[in-house]
N, CA and C atoms as an extended XYZ file, in Angstrom:
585
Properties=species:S:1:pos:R:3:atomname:S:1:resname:S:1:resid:I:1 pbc="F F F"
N        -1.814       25.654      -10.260 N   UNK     1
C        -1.633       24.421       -9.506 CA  UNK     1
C        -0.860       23.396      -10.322 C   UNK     1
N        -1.398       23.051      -11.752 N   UNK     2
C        -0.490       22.379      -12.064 CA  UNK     2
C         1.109       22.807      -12.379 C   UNK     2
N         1.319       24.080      -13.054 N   UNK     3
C         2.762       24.646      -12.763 CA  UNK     3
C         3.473       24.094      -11.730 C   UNK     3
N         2.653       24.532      -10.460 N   UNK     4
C         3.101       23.987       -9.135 CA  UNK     4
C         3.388       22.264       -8.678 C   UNK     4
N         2.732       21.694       -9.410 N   UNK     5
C         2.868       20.241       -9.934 CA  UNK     5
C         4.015       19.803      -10.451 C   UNK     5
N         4.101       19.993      -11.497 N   UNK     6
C         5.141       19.771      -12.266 CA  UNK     6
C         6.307       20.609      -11.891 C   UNK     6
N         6.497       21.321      -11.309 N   UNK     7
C         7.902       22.082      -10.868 CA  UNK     7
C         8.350       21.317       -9.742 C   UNK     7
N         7.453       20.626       -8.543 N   UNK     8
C         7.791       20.694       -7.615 CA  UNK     8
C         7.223       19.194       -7.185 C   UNK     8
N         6.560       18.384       -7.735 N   UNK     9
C         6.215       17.167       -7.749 CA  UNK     9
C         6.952       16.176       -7.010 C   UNK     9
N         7.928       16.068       -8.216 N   UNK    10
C         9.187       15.214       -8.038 CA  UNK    10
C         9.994       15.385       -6.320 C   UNK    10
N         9.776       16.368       -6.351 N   UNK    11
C        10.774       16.420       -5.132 CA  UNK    11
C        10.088       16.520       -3.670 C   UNK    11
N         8.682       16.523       -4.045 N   UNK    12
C         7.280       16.206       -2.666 CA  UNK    12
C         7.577       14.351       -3.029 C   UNK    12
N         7.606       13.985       -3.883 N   UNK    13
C         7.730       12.061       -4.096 CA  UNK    13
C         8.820       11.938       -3.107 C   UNK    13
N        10.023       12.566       -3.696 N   UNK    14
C        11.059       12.197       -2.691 CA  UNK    14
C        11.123       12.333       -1.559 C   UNK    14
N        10.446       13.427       -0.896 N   UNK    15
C        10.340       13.539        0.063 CA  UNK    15
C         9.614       12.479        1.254 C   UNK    15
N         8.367       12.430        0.584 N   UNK    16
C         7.535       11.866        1.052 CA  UNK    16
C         8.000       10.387        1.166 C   UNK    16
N         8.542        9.895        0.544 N   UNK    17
C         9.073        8.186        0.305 CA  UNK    17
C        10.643        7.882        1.101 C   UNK    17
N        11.204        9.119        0.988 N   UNK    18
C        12.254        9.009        2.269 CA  UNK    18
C        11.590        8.972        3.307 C   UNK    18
N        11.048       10.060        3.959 N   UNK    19
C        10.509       10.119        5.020 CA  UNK    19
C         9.969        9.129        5.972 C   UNK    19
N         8.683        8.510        4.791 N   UNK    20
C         8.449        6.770        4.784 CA  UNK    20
C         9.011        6.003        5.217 C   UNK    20
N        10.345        5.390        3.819 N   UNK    21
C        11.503        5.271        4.651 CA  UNK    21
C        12.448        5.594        5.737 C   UNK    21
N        12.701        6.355        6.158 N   UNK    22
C        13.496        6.695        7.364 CA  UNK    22
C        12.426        6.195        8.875 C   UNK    22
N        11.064        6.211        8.472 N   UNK    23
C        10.301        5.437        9.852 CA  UNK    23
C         9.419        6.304       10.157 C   UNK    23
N         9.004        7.525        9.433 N   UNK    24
C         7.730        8.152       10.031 CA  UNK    24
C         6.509        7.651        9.003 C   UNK    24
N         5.317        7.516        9.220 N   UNK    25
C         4.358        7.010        8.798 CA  UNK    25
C         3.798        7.660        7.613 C   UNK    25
N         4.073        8.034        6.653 N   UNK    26
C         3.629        9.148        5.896 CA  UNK    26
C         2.775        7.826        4.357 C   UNK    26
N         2.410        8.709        3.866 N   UNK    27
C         1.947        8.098        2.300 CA  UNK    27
C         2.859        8.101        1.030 C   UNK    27
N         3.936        7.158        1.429 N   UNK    28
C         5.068        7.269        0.389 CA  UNK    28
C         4.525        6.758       -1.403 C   UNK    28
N         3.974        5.453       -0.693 N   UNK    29
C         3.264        4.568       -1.566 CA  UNK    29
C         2.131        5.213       -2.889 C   UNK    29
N         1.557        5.660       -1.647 N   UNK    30
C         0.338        6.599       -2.383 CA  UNK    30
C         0.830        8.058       -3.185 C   UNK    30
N         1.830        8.550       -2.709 N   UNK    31
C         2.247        9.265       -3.613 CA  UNK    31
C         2.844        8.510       -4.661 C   UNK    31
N         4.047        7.886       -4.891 N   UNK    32
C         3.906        6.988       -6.246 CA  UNK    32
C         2.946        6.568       -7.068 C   UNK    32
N         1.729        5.967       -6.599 N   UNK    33
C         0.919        5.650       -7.093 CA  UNK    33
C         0.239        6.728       -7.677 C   UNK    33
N         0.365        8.017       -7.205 N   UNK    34
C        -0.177        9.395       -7.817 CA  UNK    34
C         0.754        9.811       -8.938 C   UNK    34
N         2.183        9.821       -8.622 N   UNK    35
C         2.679       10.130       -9.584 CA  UNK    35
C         2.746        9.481      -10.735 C   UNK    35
N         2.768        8.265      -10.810 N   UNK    36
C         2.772        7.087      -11.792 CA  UNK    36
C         1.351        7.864      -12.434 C   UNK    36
N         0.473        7.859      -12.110 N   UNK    37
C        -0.454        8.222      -12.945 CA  UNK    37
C        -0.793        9.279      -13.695 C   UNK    37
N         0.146       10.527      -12.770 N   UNK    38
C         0.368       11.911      -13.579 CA  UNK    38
C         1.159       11.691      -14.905 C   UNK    38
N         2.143       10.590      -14.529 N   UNK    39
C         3.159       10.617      -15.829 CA  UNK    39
C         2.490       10.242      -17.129 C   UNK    39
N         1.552        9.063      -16.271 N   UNK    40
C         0.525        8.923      -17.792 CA  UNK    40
C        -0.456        9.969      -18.076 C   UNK    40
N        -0.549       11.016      -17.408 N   UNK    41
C        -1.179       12.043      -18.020 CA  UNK    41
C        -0.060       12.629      -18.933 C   UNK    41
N         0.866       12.988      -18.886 N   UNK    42
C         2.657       13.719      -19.265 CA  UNK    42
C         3.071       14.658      -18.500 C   UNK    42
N         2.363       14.157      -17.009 N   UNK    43
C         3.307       15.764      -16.366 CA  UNK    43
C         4.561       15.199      -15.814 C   UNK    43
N         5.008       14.491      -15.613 N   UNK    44
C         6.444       13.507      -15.861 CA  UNK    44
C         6.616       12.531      -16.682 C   UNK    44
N         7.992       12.203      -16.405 N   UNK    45
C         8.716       11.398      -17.165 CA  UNK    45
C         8.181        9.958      -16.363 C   UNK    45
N         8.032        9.063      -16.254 N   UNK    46
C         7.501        7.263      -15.565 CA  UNK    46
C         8.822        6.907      -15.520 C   UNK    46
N         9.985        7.358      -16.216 N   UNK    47
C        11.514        6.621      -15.789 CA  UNK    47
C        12.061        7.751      -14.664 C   UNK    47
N        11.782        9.456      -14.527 N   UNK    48
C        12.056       10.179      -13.760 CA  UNK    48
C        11.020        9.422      -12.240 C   UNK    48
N        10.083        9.324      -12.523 N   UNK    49
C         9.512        9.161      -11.490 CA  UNK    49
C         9.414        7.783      -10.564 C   UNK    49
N         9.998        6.480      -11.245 N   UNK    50
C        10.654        5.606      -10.802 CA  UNK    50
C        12.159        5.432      -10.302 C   UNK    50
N        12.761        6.445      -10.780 N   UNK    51
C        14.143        7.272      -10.141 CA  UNK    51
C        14.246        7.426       -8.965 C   UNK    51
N        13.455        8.328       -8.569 N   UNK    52
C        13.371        9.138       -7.966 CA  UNK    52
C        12.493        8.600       -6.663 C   UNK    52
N        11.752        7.759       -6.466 N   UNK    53
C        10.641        6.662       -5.720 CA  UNK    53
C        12.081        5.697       -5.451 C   UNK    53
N        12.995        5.130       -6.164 N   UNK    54
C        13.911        4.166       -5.938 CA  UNK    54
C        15.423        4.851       -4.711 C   UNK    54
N        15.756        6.063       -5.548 N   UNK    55
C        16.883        6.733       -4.614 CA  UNK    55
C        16.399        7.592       -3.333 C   UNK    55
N        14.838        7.775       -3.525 N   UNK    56
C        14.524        7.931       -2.351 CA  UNK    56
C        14.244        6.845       -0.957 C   UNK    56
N        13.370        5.531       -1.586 N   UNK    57
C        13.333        4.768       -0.637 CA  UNK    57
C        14.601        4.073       -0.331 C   UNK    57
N        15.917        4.128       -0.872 N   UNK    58
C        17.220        3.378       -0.436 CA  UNK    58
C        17.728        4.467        0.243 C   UNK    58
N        18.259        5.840       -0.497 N   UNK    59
C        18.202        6.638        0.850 CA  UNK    59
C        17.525        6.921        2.138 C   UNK    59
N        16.401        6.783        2.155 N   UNK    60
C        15.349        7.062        3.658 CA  UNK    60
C        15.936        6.201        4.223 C   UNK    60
N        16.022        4.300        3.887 N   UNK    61
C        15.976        3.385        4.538 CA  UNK    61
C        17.435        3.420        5.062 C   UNK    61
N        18.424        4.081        4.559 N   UNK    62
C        19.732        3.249        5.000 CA  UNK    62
C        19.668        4.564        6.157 C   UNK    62
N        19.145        6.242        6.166 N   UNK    63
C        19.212        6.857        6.912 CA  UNK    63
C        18.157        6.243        8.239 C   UNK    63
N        17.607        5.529        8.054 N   UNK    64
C        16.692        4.930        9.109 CA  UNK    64
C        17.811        4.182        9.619 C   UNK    64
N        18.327        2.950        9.131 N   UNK    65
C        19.474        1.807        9.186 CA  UNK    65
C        20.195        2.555       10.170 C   UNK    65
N        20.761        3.516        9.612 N   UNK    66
C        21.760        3.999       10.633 CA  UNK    66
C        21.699        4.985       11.778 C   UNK    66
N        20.634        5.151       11.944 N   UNK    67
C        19.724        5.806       12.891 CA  UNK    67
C        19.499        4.438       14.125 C   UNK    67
N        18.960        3.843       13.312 N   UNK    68
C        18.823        2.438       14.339 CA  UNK    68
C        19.617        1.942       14.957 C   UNK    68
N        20.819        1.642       13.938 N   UNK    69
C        22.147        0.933       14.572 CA  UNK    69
C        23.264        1.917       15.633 C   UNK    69
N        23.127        3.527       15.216 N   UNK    70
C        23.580        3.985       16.380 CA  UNK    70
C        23.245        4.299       17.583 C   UNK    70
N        22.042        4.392       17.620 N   UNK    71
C        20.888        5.072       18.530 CA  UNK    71
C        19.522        4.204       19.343 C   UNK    71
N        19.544        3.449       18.056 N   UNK    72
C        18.203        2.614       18.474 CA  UNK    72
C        18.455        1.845       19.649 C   UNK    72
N        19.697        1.700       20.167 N   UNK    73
C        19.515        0.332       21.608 CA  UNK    73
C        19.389        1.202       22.711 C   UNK    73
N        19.910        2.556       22.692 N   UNK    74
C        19.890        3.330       23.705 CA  UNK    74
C        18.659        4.049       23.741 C   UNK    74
N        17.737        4.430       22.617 N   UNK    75
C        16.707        4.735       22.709 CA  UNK    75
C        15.387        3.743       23.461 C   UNK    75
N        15.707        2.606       23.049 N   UNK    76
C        14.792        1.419       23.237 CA  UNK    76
C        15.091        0.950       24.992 C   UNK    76
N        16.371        1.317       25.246 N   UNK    77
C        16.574        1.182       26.727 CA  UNK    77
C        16.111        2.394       27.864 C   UNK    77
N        16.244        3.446       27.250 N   UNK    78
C        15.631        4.559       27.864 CA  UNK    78
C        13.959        4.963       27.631 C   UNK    78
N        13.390        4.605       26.574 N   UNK    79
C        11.773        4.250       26.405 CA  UNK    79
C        11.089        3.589       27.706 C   UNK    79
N        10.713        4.249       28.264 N   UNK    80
C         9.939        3.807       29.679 CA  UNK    80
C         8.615        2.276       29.451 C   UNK    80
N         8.052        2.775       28.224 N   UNK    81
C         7.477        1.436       27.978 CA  UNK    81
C         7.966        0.671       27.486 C   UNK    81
N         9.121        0.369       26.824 N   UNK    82
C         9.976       -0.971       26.140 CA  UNK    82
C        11.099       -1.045       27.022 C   UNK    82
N        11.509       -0.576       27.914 N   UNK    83
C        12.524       -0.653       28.238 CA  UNK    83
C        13.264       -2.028       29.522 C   UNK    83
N        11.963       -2.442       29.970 N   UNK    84
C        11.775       -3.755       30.477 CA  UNK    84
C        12.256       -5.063       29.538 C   UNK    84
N        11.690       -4.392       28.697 N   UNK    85
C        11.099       -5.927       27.385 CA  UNK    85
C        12.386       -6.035       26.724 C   UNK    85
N        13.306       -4.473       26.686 N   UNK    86
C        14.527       -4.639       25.280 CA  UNK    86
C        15.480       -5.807       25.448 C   UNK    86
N        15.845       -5.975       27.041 N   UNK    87
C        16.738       -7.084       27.211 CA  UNK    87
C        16.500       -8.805       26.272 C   UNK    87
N        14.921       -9.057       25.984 N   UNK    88
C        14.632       -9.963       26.126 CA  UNK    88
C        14.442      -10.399       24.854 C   UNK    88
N        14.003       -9.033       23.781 N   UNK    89
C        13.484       -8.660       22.675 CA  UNK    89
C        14.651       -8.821       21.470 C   UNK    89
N        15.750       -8.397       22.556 N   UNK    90
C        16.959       -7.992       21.385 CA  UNK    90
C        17.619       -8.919       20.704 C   UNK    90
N        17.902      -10.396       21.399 N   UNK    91
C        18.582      -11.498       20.852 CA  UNK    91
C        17.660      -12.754       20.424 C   UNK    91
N        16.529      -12.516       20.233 N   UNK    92
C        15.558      -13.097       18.775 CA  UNK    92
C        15.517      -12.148       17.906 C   UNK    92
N        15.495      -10.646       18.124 N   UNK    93
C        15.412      -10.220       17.222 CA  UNK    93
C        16.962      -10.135       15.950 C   UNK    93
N        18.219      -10.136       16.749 N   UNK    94
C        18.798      -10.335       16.224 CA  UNK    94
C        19.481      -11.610       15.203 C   UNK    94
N        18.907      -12.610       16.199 N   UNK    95
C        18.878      -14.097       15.577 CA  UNK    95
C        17.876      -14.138       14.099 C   UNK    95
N        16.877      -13.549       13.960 N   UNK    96
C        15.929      -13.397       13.440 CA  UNK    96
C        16.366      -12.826       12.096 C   UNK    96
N        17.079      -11.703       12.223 N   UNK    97
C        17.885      -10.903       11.580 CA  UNK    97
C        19.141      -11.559       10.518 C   UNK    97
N        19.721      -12.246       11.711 N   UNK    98
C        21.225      -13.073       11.618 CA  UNK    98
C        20.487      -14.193        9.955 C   UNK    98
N        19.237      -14.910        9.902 N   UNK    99
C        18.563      -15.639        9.200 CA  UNK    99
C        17.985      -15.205        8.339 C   UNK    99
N        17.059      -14.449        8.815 N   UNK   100
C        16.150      -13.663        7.169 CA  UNK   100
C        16.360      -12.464        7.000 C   UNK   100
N        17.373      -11.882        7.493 N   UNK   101
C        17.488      -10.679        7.563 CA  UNK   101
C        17.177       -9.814        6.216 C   UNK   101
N        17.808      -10.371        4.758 N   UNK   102
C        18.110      -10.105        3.634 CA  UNK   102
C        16.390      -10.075        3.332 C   UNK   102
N        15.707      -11.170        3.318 N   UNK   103
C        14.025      -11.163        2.768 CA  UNK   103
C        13.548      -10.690        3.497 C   UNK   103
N        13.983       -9.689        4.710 N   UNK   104
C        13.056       -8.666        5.177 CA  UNK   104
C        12.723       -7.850        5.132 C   UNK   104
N        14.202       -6.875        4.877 N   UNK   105
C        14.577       -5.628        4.029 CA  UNK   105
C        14.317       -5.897        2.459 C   UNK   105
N        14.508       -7.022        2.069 N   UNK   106
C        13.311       -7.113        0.681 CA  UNK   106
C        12.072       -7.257        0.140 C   UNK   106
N        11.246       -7.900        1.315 N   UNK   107
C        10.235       -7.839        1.438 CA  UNK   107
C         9.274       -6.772        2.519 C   UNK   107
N        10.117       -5.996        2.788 N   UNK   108
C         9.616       -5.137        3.868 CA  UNK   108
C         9.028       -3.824        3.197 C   UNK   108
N         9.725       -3.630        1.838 N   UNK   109
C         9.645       -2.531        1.100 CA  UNK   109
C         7.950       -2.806        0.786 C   UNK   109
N         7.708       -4.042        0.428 N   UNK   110
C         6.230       -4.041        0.164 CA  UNK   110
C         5.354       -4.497        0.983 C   UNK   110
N         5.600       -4.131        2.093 N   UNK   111
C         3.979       -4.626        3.253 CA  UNK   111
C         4.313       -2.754        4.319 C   UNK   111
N         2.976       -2.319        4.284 N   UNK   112
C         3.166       -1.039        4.951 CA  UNK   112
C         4.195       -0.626        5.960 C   UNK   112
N         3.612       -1.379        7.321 N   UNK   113
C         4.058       -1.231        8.794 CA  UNK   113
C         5.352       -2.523        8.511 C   UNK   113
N         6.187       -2.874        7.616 N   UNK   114
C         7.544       -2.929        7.440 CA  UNK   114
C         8.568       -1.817        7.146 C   UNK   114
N         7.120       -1.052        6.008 N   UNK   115
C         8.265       -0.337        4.791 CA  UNK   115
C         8.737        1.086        5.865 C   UNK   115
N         8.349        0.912        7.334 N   UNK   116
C         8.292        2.081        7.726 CA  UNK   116
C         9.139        1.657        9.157 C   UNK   116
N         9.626        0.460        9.306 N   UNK   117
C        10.272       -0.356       10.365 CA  UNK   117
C        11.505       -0.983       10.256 C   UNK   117
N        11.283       -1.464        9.003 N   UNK   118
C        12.230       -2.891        8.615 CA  UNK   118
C        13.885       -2.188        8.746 C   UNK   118
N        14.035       -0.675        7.869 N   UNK   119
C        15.551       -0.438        8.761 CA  UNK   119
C        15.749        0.134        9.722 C   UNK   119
N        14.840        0.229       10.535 N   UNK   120
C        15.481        0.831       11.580 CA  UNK   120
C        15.693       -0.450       12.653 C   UNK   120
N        14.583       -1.848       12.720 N   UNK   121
C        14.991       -3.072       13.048 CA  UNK   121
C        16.197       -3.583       12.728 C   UNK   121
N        16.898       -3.109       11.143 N   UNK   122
C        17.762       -3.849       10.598 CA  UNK   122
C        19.049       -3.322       11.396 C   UNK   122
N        19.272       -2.164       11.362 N   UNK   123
C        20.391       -1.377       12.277 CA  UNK   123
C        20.029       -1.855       13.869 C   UNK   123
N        19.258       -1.785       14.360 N   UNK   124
C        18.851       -2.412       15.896 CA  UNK   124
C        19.930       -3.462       16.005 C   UNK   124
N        19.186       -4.608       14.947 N   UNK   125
C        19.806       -5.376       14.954 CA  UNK   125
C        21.181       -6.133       14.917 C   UNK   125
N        21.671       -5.106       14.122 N   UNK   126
C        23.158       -5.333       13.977 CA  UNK   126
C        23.475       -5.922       12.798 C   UNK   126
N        22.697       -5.809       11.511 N   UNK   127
C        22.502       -6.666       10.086 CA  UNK   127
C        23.644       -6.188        9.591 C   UNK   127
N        24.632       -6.675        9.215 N   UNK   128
C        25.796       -5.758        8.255 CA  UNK   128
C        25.308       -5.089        7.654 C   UNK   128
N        25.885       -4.023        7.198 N   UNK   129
C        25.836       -2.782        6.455 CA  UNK   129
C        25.661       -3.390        4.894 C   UNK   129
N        26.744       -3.523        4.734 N   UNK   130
C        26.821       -4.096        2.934 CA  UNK   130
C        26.107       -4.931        2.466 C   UNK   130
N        24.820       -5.778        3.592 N   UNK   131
C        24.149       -6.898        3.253 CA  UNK   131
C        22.857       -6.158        2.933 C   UNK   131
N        22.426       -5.334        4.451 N   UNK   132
C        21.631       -4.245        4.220 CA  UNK   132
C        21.520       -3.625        2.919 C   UNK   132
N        22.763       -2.648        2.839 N   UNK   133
C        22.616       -2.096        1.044 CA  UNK   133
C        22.168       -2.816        0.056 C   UNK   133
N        22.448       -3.852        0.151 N   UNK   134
C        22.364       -4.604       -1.152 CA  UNK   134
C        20.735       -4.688       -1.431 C   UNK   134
N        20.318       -5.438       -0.311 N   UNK   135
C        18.793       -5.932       -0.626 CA  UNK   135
C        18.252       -4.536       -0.217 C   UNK   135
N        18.207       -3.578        0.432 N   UNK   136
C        17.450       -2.721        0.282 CA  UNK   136
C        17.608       -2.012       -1.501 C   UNK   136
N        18.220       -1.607       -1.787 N   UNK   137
C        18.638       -1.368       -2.867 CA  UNK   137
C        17.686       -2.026       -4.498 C   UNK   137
N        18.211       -3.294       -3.964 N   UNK   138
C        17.394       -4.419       -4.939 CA  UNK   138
C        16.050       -4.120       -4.493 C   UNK   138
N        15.585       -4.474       -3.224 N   UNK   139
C        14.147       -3.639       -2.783 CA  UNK   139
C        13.250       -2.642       -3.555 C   UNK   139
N        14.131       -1.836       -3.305 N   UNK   140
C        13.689       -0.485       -3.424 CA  UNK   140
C        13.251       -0.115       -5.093 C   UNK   140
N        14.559       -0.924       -5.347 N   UNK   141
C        14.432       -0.717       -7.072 CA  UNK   141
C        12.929       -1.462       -7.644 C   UNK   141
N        13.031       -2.585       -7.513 N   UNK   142
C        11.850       -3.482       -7.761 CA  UNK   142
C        10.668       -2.958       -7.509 C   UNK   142
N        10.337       -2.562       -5.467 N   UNK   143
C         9.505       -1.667       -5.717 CA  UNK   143
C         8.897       -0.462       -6.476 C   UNK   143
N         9.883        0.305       -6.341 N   UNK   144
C         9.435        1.833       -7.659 CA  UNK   144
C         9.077        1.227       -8.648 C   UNK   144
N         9.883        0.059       -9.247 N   UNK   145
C         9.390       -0.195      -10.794 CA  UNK   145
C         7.790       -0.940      -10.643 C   UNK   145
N         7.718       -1.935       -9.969 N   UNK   146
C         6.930       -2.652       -9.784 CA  UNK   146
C         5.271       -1.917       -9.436 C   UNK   146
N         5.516       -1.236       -8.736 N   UNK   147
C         4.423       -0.135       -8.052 CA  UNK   147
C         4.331        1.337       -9.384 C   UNK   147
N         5.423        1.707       -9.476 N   UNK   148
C         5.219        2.576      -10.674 CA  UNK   148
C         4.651        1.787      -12.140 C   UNK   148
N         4.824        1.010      -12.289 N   UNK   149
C         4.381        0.409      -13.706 CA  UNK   149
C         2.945       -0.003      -13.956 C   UNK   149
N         2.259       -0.248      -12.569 N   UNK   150
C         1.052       -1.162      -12.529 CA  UNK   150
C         0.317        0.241      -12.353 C   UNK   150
N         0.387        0.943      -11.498 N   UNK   151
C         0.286        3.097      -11.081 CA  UNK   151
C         0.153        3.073      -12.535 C   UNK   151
N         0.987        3.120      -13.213 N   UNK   152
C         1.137        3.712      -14.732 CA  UNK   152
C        -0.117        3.071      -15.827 C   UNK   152
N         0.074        1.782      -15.644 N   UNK   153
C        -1.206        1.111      -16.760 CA  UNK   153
C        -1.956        0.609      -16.578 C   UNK   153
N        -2.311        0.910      -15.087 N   UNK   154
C        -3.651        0.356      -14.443 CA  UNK   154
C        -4.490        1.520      -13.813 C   UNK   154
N        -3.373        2.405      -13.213 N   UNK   155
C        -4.204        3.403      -11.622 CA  UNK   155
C        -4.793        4.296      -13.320 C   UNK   155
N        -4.318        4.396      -14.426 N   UNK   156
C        -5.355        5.558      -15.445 CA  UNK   156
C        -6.674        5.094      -15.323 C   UNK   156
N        -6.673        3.740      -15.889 N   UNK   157
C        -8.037        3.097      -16.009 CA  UNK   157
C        -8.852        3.039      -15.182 C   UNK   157
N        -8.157        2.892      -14.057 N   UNK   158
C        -9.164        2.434      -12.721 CA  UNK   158
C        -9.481        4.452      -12.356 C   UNK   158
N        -8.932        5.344      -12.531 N   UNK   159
C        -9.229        6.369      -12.253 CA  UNK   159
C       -10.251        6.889      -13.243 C   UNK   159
N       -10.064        6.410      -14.831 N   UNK   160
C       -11.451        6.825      -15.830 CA  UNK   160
C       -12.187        5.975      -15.293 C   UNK   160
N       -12.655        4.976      -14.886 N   UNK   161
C       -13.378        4.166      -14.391 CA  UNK   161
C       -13.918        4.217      -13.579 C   UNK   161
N       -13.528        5.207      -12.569 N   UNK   162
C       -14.170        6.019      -11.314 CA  UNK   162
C       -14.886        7.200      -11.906 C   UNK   162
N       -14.422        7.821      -12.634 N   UNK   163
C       -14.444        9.330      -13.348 CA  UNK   163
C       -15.569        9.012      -13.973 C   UNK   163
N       -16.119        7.958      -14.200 N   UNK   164
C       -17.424        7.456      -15.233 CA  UNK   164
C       -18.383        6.420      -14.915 C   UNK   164
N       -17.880        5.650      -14.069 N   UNK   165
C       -18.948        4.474      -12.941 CA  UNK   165
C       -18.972        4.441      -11.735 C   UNK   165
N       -18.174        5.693      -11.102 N   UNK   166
C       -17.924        6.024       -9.640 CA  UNK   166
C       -16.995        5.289       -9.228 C   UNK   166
N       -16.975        4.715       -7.640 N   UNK   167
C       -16.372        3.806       -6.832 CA  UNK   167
C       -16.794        2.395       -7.336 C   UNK   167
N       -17.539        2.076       -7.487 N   UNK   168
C       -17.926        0.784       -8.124 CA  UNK   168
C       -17.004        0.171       -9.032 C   UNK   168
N       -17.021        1.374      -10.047 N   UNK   169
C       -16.279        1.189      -11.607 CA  UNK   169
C       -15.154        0.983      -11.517 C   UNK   169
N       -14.467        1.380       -9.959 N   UNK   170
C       -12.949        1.670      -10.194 CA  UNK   170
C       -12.889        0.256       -9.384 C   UNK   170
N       -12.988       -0.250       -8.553 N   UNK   171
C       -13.365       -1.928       -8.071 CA  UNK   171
C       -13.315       -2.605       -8.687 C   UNK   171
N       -14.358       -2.536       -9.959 N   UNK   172
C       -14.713       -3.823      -10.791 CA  UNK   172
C       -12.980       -3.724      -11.473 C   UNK   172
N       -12.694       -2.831      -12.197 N   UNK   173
C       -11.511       -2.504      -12.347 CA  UNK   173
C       -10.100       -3.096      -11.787 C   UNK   173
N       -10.363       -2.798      -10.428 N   UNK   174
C        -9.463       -3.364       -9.581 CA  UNK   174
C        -9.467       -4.684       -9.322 C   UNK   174
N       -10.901       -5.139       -9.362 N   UNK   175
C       -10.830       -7.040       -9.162 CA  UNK   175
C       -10.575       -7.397      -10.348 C   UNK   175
N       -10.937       -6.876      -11.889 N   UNK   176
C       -10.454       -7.522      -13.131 CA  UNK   176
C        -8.683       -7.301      -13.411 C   UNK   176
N        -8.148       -6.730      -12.687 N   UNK   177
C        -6.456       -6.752      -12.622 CA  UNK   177
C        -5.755       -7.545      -11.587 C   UNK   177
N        -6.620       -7.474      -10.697 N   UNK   178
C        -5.852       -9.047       -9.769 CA  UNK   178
C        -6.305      -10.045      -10.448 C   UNK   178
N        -7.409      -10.410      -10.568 N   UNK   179
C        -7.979      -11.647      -11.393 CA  UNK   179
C        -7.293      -11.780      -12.461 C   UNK   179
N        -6.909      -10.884      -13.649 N   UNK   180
C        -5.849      -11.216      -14.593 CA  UNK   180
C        -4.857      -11.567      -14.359 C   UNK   180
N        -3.842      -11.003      -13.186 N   UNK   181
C        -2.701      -11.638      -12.711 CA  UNK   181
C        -2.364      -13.051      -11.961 C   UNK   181
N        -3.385      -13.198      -11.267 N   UNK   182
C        -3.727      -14.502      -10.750 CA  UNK   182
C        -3.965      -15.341      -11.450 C   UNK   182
N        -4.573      -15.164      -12.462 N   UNK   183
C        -4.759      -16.300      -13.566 CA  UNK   183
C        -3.804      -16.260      -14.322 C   UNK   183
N        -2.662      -15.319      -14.490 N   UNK   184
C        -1.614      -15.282      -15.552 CA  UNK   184
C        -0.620      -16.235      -14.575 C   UNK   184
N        -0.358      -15.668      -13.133 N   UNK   185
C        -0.007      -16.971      -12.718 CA  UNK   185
C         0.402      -18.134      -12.443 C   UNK   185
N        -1.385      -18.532      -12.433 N   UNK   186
C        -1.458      -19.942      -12.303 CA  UNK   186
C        -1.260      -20.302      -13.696 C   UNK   186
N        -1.188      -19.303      -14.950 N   UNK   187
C        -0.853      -20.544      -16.055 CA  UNK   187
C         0.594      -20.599      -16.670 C   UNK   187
N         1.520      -19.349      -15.814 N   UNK   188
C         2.724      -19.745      -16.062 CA  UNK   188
C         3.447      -20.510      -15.268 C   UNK   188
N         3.238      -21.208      -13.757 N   UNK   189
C         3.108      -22.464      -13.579 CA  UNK   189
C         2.787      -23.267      -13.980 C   UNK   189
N         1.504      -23.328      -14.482 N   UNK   190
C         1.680      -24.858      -15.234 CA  UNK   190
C         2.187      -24.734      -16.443 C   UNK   190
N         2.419      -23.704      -16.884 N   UNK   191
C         3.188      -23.823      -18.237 CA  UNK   191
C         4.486      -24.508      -17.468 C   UNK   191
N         5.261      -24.436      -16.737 N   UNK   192
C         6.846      -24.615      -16.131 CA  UNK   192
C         6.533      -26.064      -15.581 C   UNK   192
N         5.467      -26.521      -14.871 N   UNK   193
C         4.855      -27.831      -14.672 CA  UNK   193
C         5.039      -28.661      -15.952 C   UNK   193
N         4.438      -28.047      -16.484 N   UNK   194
C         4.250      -29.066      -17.739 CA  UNK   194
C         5.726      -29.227      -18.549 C   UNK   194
N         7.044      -28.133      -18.720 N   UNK   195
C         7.549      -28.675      -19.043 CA  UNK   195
C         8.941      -29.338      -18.679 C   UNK   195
């Protein structure tokens, strides 16, 4: 099994995090968060496996993007249950788009029922292409690192911590790492307050 791990890992991540991306509901996230933690065992590399979490979710998303933008108005018009609503739906959503379009596809990467929407809305919409790339891109990157790094020096602990105080252990765990960040924070604001 682990052979089978390590041979073939990497390319179940990618899979799974395109997929994600492109708009089917899968556990992209949660696989990162698995792999990040294998790497801190050493069955990968943490720079392979943030790679690979990054060129997958910019690939899925722009294949979603353009899935959307060719297909999506005619799909959404022929959908028997939306197909009333699309007329009405389409020019806030595009206005919507036209405005935040960029912090959606950047922020979309990190809230679930975005990371699995946001391009295929973005192509709906009609978001330029090259604006799209960009922030998904920047997205995507931030995410893998961001999600792989905390996976990496947190999900060990909180997993020995389960492995040795159960579900409990891995909680207390989990509230003493938001609570550290939250308080790191609020004091590098007021550090920037103060000067």
């Amino acid at each position: 099994m682990t052979a089978l791990l390590d041979d073939y890992g990497l390319i179940l991540l990618f899979v799974l995090i395109a997929l994600e991306s492109f708009g089917i509901p899968l556990p992209g996230e949660t696989a990162l968060i698995g792999a990040s933690v294998l790497a801190q065992r050493g069955h990968f590399s943490l720079a392979a496996v943030i790679s690979v979490a990054a060129a997958a979710a910019i690939i899925g998303d722009n294949a979603g993007y353009w899935v959307g933008r060719t297909g999506g108005r005619r799909l959404l018009e022929s959908a028997p249950v939306v197909r009333r609503y699309a007329p009405r739906m389409l020019p806030p959503s595009e206005a919507f788009f036209a405005r935040h379009g960029a912090k959606t596809v950047f922020l979309g990467r990190f809230v679930a029922l975005l990371r699995v929407t946001a391009a295929w809305l973005a192509g709906i919409s009609r978001m330029p292409w090259w604006t799209f790339l960009a922030w998904n891109a920047f997205g995507g990157i931030v995410w893998a690192a961001a999600v792989g790094l905390i996976a990496y020096y947190v999900g060990e602990a909180a997993a020995d911590a389960i492995a040795h105080y159960g579900a409990v252990g891995g909680i207390v765990v989990a509230v003493v790492a938001v609570a550290a960040a939250v308080a790191f924070h609020f004091w590098r604001r007021r550090v920037a307050e103060a000067s």
